[in-house]
C-alpha positions as a Python dict, from the first residue, in 0.01 Angstrom:
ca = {
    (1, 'X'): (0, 0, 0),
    (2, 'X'): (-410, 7, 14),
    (3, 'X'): (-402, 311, 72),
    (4, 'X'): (-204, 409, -296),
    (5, 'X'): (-452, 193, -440),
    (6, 'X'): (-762, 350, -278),
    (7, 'X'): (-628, 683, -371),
    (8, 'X'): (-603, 553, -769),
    (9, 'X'): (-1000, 449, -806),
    (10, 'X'): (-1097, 797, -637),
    (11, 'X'): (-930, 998, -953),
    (12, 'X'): (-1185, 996, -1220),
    (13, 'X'): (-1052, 916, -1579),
    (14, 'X'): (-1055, 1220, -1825),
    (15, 'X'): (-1185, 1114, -2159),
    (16, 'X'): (-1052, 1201, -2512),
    (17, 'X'): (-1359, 1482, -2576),
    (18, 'X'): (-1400, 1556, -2173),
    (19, 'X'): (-1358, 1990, -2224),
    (20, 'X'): (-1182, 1960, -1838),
    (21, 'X'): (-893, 1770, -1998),
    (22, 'X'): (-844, 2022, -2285),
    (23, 'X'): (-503, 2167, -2332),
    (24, 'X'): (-536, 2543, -2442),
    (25, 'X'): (-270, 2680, -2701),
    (26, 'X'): (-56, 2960, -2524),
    (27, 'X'): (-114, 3309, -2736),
    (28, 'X'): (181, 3441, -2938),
    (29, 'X'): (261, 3723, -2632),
    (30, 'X'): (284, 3448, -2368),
    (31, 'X'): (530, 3238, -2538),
    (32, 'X'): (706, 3538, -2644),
    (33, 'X'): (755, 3641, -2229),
    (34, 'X'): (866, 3294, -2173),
    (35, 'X'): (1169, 3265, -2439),
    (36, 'X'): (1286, 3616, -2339),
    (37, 'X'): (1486, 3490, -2036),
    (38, 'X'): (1618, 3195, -2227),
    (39, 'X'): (1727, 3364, -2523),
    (40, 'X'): (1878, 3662, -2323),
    (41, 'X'): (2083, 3420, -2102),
    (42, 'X'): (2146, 3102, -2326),
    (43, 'X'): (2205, 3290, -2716),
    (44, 'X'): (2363, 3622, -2595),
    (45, 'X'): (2659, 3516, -2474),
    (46, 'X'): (2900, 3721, -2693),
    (47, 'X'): (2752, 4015, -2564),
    (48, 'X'): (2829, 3974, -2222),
    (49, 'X'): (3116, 3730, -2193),
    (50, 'X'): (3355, 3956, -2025),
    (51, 'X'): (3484, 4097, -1704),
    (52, 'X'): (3476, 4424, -1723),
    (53, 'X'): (3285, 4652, -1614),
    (54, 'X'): (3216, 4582, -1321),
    (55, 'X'): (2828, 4590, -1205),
    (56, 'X'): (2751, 4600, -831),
    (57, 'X'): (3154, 4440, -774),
    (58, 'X'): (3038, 4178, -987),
    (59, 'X'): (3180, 4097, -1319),
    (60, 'X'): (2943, 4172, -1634),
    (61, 'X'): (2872, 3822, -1684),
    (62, 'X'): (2799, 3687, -1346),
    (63, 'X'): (2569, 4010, -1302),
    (64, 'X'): (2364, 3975, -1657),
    (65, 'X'): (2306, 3604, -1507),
    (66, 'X'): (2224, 3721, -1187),
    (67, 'X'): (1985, 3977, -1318),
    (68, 'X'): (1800, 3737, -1599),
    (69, 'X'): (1743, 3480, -1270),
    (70, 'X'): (1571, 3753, -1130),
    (71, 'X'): (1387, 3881, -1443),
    (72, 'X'): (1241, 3559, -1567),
    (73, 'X'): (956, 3516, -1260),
    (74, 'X'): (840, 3843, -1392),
    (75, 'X'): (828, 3758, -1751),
    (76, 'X'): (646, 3397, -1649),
    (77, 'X'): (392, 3630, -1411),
    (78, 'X'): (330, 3882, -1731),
    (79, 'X'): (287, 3543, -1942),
    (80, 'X'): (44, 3407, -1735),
    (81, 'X'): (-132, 3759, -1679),
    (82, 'X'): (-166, 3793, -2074),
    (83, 'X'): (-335, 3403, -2053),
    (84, 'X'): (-524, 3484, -1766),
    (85, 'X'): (-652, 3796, -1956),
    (86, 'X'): (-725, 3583, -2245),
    (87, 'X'): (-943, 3316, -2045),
    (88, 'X'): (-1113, 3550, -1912),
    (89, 'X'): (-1235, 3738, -2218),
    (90, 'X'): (-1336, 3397, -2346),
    (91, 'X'): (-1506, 3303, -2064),
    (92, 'X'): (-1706, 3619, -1871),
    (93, 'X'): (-1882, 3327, -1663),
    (94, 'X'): (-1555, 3194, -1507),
}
């Protein structure tokens, strides 16, 4: 239990003006990558609530879920290459 406590003075506090603490706004193109996977697999369901055809011996709908699991790391890496961009532009010393 000293230990926890010892650990808990070492963190410094973050003020309400500290810059560290800031929270940056995400840019329009970032957030628009990360609701692409959610829309595509939460709102679309009408499209792709069916059987047939058959994608890889997987029914339609199992395979679009299948495939937007696998697409949404990408769009989350392109999001966070677009804010990456955008730091750095901002800040050439960084």
């Amino acid at each position: 239990m000293s230990s926890l406590s010892s650990l808990r003075h070492e963190v410094p506090a973050r003020r309400a003006g500290d810059a560290a603490g800031a929270v940056k706004t995400p840019s329009l193109g970032a957030l628009a990558l990360g609701i692409i996977p959610f829309v595509a697999m939460c709102f679309t369901v009408p499209l792709w609530d069916r059987v047939q055809p058959l994608v890889l011996g997987l029914p339609f709908n199992l395979f679009w879920l299948i495939l937007w699991i696998l697409l949404t790391p990408c769009c989350l890496w392109g999001a966070y290459r677009l804010e990456r961009t955008a730091d750095g532009s901002a800040n050439p010393n960084s």
